[in-house]
VOLUMLUM-159811 format. One record per residue (C-alpha): chain; residue number from 0; residue in one letter; x, z, y. Coordinates in nm, 3 decimals, always signed. Each point is the difference from the previous one (the first is absolute). Example, Ala and Ser with C-alpha at 12.3 -4.5 7.8 and 13.67 -1.06 7.14 Angstrom:
! VOLUMLUM-159811
<r chain="A" resi="0" resn="A" xx="+1.230" zz="+0.780" yy="-0.450"/>
<r chain="A" resi="1" resn="S" xx="+0.137" zz="-0.066" yy="+0.344"/>
This chain:
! VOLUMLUM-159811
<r chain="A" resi="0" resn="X" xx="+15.749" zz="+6.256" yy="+5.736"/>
<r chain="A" resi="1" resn="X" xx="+0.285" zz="-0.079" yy="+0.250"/>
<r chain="A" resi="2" resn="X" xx="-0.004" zz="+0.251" yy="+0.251"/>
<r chain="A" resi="3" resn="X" xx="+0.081" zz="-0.289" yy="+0.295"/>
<r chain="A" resi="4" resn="X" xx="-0.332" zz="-0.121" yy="-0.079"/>
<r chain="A" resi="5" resn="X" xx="-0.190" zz="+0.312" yy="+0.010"/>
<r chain="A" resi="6" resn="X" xx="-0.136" zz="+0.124" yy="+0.361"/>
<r chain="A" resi="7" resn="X" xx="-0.202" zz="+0.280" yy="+0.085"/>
<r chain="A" resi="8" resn="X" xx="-0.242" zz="-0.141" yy="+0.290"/>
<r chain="A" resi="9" resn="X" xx="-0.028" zz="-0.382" yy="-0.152"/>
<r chain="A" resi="10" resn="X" xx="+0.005" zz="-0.180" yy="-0.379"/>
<r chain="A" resi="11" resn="X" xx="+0.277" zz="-0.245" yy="-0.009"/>
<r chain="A" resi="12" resn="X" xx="-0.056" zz="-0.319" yy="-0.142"/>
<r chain="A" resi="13" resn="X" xx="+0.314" zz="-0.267" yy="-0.159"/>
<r chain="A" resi="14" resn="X" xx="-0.058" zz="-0.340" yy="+0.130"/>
<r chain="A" resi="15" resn="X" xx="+0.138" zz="-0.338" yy="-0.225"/>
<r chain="A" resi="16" resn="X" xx="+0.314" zz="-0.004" yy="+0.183"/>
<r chain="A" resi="17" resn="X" xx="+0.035" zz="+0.387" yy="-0.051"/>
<r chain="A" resi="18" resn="X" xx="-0.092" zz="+0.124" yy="+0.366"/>
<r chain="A" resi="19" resn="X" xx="-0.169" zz="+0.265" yy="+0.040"/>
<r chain="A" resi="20" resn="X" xx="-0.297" zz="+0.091" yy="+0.225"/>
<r chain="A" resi="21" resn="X" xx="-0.272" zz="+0.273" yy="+0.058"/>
<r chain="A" resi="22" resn="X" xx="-0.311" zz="-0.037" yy="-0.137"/>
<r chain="A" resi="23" resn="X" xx="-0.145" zz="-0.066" yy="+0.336"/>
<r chain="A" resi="24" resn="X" xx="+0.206" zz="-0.268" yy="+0.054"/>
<r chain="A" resi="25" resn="X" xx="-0.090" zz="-0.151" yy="-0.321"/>
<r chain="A" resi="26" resn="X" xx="-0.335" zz="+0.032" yy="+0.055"/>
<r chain="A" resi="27" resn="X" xx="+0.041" zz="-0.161" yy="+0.366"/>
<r chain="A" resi="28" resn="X" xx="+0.168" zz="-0.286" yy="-0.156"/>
<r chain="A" resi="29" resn="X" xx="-0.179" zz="-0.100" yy="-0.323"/>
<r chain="A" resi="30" resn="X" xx="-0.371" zz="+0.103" yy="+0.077"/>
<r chain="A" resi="31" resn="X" xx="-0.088" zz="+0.013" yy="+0.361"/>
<r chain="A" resi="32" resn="X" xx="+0.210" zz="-0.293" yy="+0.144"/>
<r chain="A" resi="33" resn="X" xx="-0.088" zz="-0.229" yy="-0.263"/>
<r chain="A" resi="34" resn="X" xx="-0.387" zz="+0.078" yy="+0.074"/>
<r chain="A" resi="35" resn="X" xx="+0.075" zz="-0.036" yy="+0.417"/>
<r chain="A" resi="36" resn="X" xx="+0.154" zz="-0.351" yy="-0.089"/>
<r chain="A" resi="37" resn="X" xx="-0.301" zz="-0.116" yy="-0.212"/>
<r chain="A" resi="38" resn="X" xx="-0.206" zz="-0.237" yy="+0.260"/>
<r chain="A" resi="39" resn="X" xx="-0.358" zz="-0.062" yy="-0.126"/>
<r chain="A" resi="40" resn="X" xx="-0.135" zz="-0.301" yy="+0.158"/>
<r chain="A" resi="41" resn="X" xx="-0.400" zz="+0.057" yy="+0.116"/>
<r chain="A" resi="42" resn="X" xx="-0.219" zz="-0.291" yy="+0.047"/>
<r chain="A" resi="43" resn="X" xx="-0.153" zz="-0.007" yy="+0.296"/>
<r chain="A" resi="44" resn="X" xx="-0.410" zz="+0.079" yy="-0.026"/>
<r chain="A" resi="45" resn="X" xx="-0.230" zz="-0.180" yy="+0.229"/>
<r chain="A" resi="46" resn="X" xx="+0.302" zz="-0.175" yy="+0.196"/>
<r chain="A" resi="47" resn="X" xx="+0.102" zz="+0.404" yy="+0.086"/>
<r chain="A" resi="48" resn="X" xx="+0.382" zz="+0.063" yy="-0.049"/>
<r chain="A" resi="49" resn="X" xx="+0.088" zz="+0.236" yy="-0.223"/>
<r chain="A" resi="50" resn="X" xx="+0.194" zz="+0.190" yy="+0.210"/>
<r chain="A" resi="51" resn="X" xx="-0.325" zz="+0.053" yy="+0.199"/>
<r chain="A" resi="52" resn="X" xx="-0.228" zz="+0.101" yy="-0.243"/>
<r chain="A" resi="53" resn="X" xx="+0.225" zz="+0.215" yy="-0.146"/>
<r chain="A" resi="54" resn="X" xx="-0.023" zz="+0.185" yy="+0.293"/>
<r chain="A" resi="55" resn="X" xx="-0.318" zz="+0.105" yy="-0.107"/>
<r chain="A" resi="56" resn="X" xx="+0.080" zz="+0.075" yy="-0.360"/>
<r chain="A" resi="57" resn="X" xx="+0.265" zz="+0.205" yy="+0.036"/>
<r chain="A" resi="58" resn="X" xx="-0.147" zz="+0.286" yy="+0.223"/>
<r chain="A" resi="59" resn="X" xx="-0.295" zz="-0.001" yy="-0.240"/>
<r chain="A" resi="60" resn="X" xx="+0.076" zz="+0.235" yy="-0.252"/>
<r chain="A" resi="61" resn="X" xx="+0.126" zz="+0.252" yy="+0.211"/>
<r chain="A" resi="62" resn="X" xx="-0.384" zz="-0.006" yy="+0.190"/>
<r chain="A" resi="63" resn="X" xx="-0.188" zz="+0.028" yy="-0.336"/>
<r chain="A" resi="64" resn="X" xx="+0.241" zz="+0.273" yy="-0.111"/>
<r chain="A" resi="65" resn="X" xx="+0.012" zz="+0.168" yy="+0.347"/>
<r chain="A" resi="66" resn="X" xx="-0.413" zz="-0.053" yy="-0.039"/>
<r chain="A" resi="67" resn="X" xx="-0.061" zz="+0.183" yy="-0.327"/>
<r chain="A" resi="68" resn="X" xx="+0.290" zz="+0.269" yy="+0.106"/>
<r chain="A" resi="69" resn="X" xx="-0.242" zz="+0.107" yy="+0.314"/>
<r chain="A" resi="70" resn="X" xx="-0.309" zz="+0.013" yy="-0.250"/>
<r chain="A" resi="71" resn="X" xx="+0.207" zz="+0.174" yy="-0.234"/>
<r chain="A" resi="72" resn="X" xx="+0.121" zz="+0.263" yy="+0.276"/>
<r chain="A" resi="73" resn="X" xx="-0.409" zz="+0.028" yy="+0.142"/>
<r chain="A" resi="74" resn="X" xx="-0.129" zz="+0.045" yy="-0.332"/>
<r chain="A" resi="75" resn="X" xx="+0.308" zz="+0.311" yy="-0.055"/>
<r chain="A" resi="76" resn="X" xx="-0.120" zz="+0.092" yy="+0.394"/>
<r chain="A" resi="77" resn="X" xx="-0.426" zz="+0.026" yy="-0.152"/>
<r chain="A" resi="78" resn="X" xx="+0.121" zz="+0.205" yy="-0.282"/>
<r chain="A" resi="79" resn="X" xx="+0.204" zz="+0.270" yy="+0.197"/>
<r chain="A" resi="80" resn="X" xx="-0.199" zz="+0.084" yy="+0.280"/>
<r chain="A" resi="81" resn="X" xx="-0.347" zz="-0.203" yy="-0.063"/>
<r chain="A" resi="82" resn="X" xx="-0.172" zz="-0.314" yy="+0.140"/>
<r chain="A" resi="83" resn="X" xx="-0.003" zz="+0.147" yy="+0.380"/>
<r chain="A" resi="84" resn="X" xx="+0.226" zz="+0.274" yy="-0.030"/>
<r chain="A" resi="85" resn="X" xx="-0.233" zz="+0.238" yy="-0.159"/>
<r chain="A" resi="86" resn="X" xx="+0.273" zz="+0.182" yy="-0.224"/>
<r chain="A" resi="87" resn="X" xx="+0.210" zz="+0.023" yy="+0.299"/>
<r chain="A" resi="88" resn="X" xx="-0.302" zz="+0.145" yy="+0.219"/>
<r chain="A" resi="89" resn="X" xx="-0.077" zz="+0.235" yy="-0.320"/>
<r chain="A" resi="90" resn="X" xx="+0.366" zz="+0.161" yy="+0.092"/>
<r chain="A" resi="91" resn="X" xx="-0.047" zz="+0.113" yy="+0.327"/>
<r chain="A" resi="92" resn="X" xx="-0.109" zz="+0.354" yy="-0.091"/>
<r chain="A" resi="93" resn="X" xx="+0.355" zz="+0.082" yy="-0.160"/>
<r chain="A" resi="94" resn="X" xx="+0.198" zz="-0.108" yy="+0.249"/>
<r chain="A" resi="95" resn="X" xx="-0.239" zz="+0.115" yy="+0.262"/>
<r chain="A" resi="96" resn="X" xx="+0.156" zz="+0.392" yy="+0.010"/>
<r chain="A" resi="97" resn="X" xx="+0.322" zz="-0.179" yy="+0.067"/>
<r chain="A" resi="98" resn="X" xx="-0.133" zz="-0.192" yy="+0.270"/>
<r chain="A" resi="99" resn="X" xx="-0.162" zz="+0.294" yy="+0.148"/>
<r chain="A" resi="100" resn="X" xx="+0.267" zz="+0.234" yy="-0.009"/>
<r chain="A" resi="101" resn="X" xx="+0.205" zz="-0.337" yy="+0.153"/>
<r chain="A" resi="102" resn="X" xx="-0.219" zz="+0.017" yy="+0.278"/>
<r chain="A" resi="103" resn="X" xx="-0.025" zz="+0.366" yy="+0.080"/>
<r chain="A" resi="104" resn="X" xx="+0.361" zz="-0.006" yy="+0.016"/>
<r chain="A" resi="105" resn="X" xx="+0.017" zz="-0.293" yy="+0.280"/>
<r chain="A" resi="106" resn="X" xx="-0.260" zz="+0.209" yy="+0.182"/>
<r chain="A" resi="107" resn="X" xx="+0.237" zz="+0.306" yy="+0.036"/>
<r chain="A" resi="108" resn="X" xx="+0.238" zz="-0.245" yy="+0.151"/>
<r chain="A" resi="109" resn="X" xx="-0.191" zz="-0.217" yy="+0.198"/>
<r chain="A" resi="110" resn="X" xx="-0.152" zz="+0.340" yy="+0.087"/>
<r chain="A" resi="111" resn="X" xx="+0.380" zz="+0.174" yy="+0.107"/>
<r chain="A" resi="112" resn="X" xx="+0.079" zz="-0.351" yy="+0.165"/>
<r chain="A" resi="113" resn="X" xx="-0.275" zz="+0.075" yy="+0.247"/>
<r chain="A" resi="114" resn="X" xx="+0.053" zz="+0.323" yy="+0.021"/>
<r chain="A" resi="115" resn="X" xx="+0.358" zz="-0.061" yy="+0.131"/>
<r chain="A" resi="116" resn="X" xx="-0.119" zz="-0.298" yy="+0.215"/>
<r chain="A" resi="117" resn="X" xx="-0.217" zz="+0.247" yy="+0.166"/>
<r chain="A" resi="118" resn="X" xx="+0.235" zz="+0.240" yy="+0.065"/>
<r chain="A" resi="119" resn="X" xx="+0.225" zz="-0.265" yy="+0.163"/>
<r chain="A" resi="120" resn="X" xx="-0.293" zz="-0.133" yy="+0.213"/>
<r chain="A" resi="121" resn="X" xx="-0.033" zz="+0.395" yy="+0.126"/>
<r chain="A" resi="122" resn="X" xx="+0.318" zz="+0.044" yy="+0.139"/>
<r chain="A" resi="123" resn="X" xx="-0.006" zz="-0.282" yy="+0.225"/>
């Protein structure tokens, strides 16, 4: 292997007149322009343009997909915490003692907040 060739972030590749590029750039040149240049011409349905009714093809897919994803994430939402929430509801007794002791603590200072508003108010 000739160690000119050889890079540590990119595969270098020879080209017929013996240049030598990054893979990337390879890859840029030989596969994806070549498909961005190929033109495909679409008869036009109904006397639509194609341009037009491809406007309505193209964001298709992505509904559908986006469509099955959402049933996919409410059927993961039925199994974890039940049709209405019933799993999630079931929970509330072990987080309750949290909760409570939570809310004994804002009472002490909601409790020394009045308290010192008071005293304020007195010596007016």
């Amino acid at each position: 292997v000739d160690p000119e060739r050889v890079s540590v972030f990119c595969v270098t590749c020879s080209t017929p007149d013996d240049r030598t590029m990054g893979l990337a750039s390879w890859w840029r040149d030989h596969v994806i322009e070549p498909i961005h240049r190929t033109r495909i011409k679409l008869p036009r349905l109904f006397g639509i343009p194609a341009s037009t009714y491809m406007q309505v093809v193209y964001p298709i897919p992505v509904l559908v997909g986006g469509y099955y994803v959402m049933q996919w994430a409410i059927g993961r939402s039925r199994e974890n915490l039940g049709p209405r929430g019933e799993k999630l509801r079931a929970r509330h007794d072990l987080a309750s003692r949290h909760v409570d002791a939570q809310n004994a603590e804002l009472q002490t200072v909601l409790a020394a907040a009045e308290k010192k508003k008071e005293e304020q108010d007195e010596r007016r």
